[in-house]
C-alpha positions as CSV (number, residue, x, y, z in Angstrom):
1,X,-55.1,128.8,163.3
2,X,-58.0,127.3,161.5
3,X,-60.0,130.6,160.9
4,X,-58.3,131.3,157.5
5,X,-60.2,129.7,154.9
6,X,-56.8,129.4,153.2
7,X,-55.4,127.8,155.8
8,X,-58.4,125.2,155.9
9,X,-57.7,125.0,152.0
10,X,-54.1,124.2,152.3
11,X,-54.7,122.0,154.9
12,X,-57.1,120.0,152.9
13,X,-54.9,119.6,149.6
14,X,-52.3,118.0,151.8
15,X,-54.2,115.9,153.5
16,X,-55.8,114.5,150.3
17,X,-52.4,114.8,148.2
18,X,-49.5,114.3,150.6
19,X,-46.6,116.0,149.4
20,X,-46.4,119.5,147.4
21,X,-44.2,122.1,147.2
22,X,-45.2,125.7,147.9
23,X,-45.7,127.1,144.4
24,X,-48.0,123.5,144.2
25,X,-50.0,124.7,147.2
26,X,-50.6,128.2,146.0
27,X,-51.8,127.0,143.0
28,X,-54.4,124.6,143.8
29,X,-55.4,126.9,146.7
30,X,-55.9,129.7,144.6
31,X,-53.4,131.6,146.5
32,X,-50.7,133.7,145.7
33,X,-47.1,132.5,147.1
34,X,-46.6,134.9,149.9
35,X,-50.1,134.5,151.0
36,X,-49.0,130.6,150.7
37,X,-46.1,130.8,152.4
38,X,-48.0,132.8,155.6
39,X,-50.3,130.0,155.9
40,X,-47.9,127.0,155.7
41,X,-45.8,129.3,158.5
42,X,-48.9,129.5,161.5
43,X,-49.4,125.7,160.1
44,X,-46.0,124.7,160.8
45,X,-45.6,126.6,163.6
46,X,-48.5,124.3,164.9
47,X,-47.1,121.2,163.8
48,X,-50.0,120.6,161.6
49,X,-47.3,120.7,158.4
50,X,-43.7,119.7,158.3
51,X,-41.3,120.6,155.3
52,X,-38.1,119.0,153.9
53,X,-35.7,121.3,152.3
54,X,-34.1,120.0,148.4
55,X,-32.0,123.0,147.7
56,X,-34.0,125.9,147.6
57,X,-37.2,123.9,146.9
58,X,-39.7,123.4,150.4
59,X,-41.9,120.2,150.4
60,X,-44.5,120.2,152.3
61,X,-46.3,117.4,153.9
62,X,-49.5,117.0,155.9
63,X,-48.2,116.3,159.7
64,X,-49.5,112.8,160.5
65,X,-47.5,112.2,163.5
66,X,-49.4,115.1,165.2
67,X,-52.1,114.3,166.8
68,X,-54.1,117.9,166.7
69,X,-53.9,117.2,162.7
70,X,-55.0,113.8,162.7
71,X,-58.1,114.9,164.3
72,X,-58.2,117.5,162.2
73,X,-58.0,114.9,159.2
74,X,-60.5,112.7,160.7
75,X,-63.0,115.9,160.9
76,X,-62.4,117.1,157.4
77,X,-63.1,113.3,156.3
78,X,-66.4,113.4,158.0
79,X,-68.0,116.9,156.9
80,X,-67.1,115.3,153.0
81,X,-69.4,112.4,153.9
């Protein structure tokens, strides 16, 4: 799950940001929307992300209930120190 570098990307913009929606995430991951939409897929089906549905518009959010991604969170916040 964690051996995309997009993945790790994607995880890290929601951590830091919150909420996004997928064209959002693409962008500031440098990564194009189906490539985006892959990723936030295997994260989801991880539980690492959650999505709420507007219509057609996904928004994603950073899973902090799970507690796999707030380890996760806590690592990322250590290797930035």
């Amino acid at each position: 799950m964690l051996s995309s570098k997009g993945r790790v990307r994607i995880l890290r913009i929601l951590a830091d940001i919150g909420e996004l929606n997928i064209s959002e995430i693409a962008r500031r991951a440098r990564l194009n929307y189906a490539t985006t939409n892959q990723h936030l897929k295997v994260l989801e089906d991880h539980q690492l992300v959650k999505h709420k549905k507007f219509g057609r518009i996904r928004i994603f959010r950073y899973n902090e209930e799970n507690l796999r991604a707030k380890m996760i969170k806590q690592l990322m916040e250590l290797w930035d120190k």
